[in-house]
Structure formats: structure tokens, C-alpha cells
C-alpha positions as CSV (number, residue, x, y, z in Angstrom):
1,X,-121.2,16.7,-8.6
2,X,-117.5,16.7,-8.4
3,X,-115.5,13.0,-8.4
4,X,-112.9,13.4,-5.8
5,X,-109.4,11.5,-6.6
6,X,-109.5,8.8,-3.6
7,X,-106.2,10.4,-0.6
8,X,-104.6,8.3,1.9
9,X,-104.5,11.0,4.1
10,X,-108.1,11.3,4.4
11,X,-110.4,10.3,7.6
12,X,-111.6,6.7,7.5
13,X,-115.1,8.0,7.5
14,X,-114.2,9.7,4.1
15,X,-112.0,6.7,2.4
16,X,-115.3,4.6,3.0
17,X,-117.4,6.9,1.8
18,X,-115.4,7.3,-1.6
19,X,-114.9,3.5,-1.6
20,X,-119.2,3.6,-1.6
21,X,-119.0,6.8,-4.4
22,X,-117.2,4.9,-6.7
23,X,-120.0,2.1,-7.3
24,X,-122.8,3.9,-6.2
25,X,-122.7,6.8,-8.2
26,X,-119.6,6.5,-10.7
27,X,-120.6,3.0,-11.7
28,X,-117.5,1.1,-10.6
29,X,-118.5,-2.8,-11.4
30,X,-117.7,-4.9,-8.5
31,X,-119.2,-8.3,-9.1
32,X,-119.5,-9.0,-5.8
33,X,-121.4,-6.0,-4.8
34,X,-124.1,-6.1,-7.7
35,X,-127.2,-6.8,-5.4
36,X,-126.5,-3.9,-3.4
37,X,-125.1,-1.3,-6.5
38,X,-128.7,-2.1,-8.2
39,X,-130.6,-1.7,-4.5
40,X,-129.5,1.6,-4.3
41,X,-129.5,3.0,-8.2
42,X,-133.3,1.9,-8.1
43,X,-133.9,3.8,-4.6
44,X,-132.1,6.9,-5.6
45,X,-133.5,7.5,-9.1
46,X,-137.3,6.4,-7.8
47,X,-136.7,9.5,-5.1
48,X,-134.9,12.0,-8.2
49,X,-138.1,11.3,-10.3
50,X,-140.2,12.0,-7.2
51,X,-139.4,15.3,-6.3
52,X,-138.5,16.1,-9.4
53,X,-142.6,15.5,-9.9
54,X,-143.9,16.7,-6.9
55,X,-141.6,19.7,-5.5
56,X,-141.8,22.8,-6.8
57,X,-139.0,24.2,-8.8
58,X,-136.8,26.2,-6.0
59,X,-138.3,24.5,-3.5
60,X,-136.8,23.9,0.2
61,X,-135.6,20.0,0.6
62,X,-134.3,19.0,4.1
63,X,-131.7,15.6,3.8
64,X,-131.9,13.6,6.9
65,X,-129.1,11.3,7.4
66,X,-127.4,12.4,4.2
67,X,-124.1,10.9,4.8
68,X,-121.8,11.9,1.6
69,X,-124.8,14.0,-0.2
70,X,-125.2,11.2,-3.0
71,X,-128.9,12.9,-2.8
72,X,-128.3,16.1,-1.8
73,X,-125.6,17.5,-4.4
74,X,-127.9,16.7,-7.0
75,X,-131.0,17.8,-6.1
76,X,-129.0,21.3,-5.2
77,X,-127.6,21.0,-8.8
78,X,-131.2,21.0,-10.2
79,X,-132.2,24.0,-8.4
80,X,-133.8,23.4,-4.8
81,X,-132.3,24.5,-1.7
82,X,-130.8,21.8,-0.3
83,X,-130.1,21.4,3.8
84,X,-127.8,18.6,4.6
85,X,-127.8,16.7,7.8
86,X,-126.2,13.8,9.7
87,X,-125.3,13.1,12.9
88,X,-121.8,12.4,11.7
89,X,-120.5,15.9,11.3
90,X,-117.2,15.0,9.7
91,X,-119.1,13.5,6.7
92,X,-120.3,17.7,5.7
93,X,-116.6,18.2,4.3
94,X,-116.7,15.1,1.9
95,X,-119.8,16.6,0.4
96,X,-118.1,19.9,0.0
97,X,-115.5,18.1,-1.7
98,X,-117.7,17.2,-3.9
99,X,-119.8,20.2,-3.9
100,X,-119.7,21.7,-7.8
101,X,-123.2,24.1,-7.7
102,X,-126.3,24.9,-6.2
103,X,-127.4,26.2,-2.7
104,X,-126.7,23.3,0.2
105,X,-126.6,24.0,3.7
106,X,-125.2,22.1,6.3
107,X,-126.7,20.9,9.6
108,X,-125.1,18.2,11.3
109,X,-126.7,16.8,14.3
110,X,-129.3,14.7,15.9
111,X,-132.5,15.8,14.0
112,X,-134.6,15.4,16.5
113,X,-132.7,18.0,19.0
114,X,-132.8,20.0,15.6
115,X,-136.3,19.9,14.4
116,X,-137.7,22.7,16.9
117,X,-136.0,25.7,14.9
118,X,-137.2,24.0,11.4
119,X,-141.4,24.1,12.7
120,X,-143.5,23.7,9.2
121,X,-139.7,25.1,7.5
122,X,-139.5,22.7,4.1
123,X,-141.3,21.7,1.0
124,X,-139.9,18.4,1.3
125,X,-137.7,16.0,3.4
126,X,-136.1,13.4,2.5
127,X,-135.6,10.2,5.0
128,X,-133.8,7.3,2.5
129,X,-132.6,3.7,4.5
130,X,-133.2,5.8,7.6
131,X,-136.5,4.5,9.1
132,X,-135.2,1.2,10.1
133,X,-132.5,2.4,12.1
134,X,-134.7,4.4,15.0
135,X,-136.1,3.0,18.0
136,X,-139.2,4.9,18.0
137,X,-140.4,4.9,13.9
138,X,-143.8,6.4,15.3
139,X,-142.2,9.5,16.6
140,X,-139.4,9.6,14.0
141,X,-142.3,9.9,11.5
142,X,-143.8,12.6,14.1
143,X,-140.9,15.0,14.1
144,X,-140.7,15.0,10.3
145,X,-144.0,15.4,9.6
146,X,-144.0,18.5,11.9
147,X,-140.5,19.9,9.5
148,X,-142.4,20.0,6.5
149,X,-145.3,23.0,5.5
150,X,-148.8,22.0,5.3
151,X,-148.8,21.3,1.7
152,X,-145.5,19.3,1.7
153,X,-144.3,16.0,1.5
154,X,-141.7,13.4,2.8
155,X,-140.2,11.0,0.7
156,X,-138.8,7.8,2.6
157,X,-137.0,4.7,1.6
158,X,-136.7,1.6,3.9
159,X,-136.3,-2.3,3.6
160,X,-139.7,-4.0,2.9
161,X,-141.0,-5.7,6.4
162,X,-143.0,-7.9,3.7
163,X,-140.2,-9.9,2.3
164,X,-140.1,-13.1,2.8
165,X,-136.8,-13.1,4.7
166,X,-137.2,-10.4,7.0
167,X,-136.6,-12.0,10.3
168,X,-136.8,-8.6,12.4
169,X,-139.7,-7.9,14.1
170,X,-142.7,-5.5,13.8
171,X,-142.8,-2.2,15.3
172,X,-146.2,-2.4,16.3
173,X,-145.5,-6.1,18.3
174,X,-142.8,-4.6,20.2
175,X,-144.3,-3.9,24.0
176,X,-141.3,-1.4,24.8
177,X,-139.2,0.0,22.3
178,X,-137.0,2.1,24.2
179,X,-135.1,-0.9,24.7
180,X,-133.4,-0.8,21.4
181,X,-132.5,3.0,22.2
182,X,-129.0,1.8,22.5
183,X,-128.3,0.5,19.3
184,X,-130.5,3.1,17.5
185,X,-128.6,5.1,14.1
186,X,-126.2,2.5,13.8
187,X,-124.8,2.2,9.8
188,X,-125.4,-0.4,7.8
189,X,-127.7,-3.5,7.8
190,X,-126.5,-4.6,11.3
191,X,-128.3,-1.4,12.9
192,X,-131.7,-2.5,11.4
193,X,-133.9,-2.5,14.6
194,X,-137.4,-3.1,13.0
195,X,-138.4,-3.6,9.4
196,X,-142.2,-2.5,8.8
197,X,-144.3,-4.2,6.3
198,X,-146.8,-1.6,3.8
199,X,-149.9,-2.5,6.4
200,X,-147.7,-1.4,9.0
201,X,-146.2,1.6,7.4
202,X,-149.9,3.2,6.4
203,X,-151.0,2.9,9.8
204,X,-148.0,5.0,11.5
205,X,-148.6,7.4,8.8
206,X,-152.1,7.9,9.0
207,X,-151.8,8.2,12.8
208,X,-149.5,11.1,12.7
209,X,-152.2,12.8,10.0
210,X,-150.1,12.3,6.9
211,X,-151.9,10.8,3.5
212,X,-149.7,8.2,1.6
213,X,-149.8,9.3,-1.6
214,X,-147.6,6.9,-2.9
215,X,-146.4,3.4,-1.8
216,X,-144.4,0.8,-3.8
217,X,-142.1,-2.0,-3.3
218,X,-139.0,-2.5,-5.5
219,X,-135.7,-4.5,-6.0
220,X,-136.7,-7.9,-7.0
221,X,-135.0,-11.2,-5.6
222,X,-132.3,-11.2,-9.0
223,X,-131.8,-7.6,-8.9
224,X,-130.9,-8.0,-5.1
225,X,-128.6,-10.8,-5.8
226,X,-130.6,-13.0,-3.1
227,X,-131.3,-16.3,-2.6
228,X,-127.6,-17.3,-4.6
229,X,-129.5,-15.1,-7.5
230,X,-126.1,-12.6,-6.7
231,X,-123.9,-14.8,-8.5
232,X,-125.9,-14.9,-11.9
233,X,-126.1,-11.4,-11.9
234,X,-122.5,-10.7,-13.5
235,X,-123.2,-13.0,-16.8
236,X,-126.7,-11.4,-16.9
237,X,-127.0,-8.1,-19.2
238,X,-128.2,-5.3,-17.3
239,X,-131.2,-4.8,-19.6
240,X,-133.0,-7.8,-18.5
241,X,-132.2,-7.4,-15.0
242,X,-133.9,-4.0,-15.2
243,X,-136.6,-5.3,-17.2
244,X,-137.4,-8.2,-14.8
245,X,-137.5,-5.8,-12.1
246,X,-140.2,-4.0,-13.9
247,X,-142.5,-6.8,-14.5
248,X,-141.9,-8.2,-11.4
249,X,-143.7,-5.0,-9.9
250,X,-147.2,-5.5,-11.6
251,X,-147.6,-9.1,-10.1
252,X,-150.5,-9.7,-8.0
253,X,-150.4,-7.9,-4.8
254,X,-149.7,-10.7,-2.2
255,X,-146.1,-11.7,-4.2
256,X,-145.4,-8.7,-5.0
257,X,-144.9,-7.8,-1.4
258,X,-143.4,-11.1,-0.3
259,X,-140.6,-10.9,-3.1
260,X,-139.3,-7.3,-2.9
261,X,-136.8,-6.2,-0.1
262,X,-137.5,-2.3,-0.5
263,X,-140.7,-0.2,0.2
264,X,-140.4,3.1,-1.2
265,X,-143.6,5.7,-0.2
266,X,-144.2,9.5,-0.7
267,X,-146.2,11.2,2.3
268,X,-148.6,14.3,2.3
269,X,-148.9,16.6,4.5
270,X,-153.1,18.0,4.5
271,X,-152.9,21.8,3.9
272,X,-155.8,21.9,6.9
């Protein structure tokens, strides 16, 4: 993946993407940014590992809400076909920018008017920070599902409904969602509409026929930077960070879930 040289002249949509490149995948320390660098390093390598496990070699991956391809250059660089998407169409020619090799194609627009050309098209899709942001998770999960061949999978990232500061409510407790329609695919935290907690998450999936195959939480308390821990990250080495954030994963159950802000899963589709 190509590191473009940051221009003036480009589109605010690109300058903020580059200014999220440079820490997010070129490793630019800002101290005050930590939490969040680590966040997404652990959800984007969990995914790599994932398909790199799961999906065939060559096989079709669909991108949902791919913003500047941080996932989708890559995985086209180690051989699937890749099929970018986002609704914000301007964001396809800062990937191409960055574009060095592999097959990516581009599909910009609401996936949901999309999704009746793709019927049963991919081996995978991939959903990352996406699932909080819909007004409807239930039939978000619905039109994926129906993207991927029987036999496939979807791999999806969203903040943890378990931790013990979520203050949003649950999907499931909400009467009438279509009244967050307004302020559905918003960026960023502030467009979080519903956060759902593993119980939660197993139960949408199971009613639109998919098996959880895999379903963790990850991105401890320190690693996070909450609670104040953000400002002993700087003086801490990275080693033990990453090392706390692996033990903290094979504590019991109950505080595992309670102290984790992300819930990453993998999804099967039944062949029958």
C-alpha cells in the first residue's frame, strides 16, 4: 500500500483521511491518540488473521463502509478480490492513491440499494465499526448475510454493548427504531445509535440463520486509554500493554465482558 505525501490542495474528506493513515497504519505516535491507535491496530490485525484463516486463497471479499481501504488495499495485496464500498464516493480516489497491487473494485453507495445485484456474490464481507452506526442492526445483518454464498462468512467489528460504560441503549429494548433513521451512518463515535452486548449480538445472528463461529471481546481498559488509564499509556512500553491486553482476555467470562470496549465475531453462513 502506497503512503501518499499529505497536499493542501486535496478535499477535506482526503486531508482527514491521511491525517488518520498516518497513525493508523504508518505508526505516527501521537500521545494523545494512543487509546484509539491501539483500538484500531488490534481490530484490524484480529480481521487480517481471520480471513487470512478462513477465506480461501483468491477468494471474493466485499468491504462495506471501507472509507480509505486501510482493509481493503491489503487484503487485495494478498491476493483476494477485493470490492470497495462506501457511501462517501469521493473517499474511492484516496484508495487509488494509495492503490500499489491487487484486484479492488469500487462500489460506492448505500449497500443496501446495492445488495440486490450482489445475491449469494462473495466468500466474505467485511462490516468493521459499522454495525453501531445503522438504525435497523437486524436487517443490516439481513442484507449481508444474503451478499455472501452459502458457505461464506462475515466478519464484523463493533464496540462491546457489555462495557461497563456504555450508556447507549440495546437494540432489542428499543420499541421503534426507525426513529434513529435520521442520524443513521454518521462518522465517528457521535453516530453510535446502539451498542449490542455478545447476548444480544448471538441472538440477531441466529435469527437471520447465521452460526457464530467466533466471538471475542478485546481492547482492555489501559490499552483503550480509559478511565484516565490514556495518560499512562505514553511512559508504558508497548510490550506490556500488548501483553496485558492478552491476559486480560482469559479472565472469567462475566469481567471479561464488562471490561473490554470491542466485540469482534466471525459469522457462517449454513451451506443448506
Amino acid at each position: 500500500m502506497l503512503r501518499p505525501a499529505y497536499d493542501e490542495a486535496w478535499p477535506e474528506s482526503y486531508r482527514i483521511s491521511h491525517h488518520y493513515d498516518e497513525m493508523d497504519v504508518w505508526g505516527k505516535r501521537d500521545d494523545r491518540d494512543l487509546g484509539y491507535c491501539n483500538s484500531y491496530r488490534i481490530r484490524r490485525q484480529w480481521t487480517f488473521d481471520s480471513i487470512k484463516e478462513l477465506v480461501p486463497a483468491g477468494g471474493t471479499i466485499l468491504d462495506v463502509a471501507a472509507a480509505s481501504g486501510n482493509f481493503s488495499l491489503p487484503l487485495a495485496e494478498s491476493g483476494y478480490r477485493v470490492t470497495w464500498n462506501d457511501l462517501r464516493a469521493d473517499l474511492a480516489g484516496m484508495v487509488k492513491l494509495k492503490h500499489e497491487f491487487g484486484q479492488i473494485d469500487f462500489a460506492p453507495g448505500d449497500i443496501f440499494e446495492l445488495a440486490g445485484k450482489w445475491a449469494a456474490h462473495f466468500d466474505a464481507v467485511v462490516a468493521c465499526e459499522v454495525l453501531e452506526h445503522v438504525a435497523h442492526p437486524d436487517q443490516f445483518l439481513a442484507c449481508l448475510a444474503g451478499l455472501i454464498k452459502p458457505g461464506g462468512r462475515l466478519f464484523l467489528t463493533t464496540p462491546n454493548g457489555s462495557y461497563f460504560r456504555n450508556n447507549l441503549p440495546r437494540f432489542s429494548d428499543c420499541p421503534d427504531p426507525s426513529v434513529f433513521e435520521q442520524m443513521q451512518f454518521k462518522p465517528n463515535s457521535d453516530g453510535h445509535i446502539f451498542l449490542l452486548d455478545p447476548a444480544e449480538f448471538r441472538d440477531l445472528s441466529a435469527h437471520e440463520g447465521l452460526i457464530v463461529e467466533r466471538l471475542l471481546v478485546m481492547t482492555n481498559l489501559l490499552s483503550h486509554g480509559h478511565v484516565k488509564l490514556g495518560h499512562l499509556l505514553p511512559y508504558l512500553p508497548d510490550s506490556l500493554v500488548r501483553a496485558l491486553e492478552s491476559a486480560s482476555r482469559k479472565l472469567p467470562r462475566p469481567l471479561r465482558d464488562k471490561i473490554h470496549t470491542q466485540m469482534c465475531a466471525v459469522l457462517h453462513k449454513p451451506l443448506a
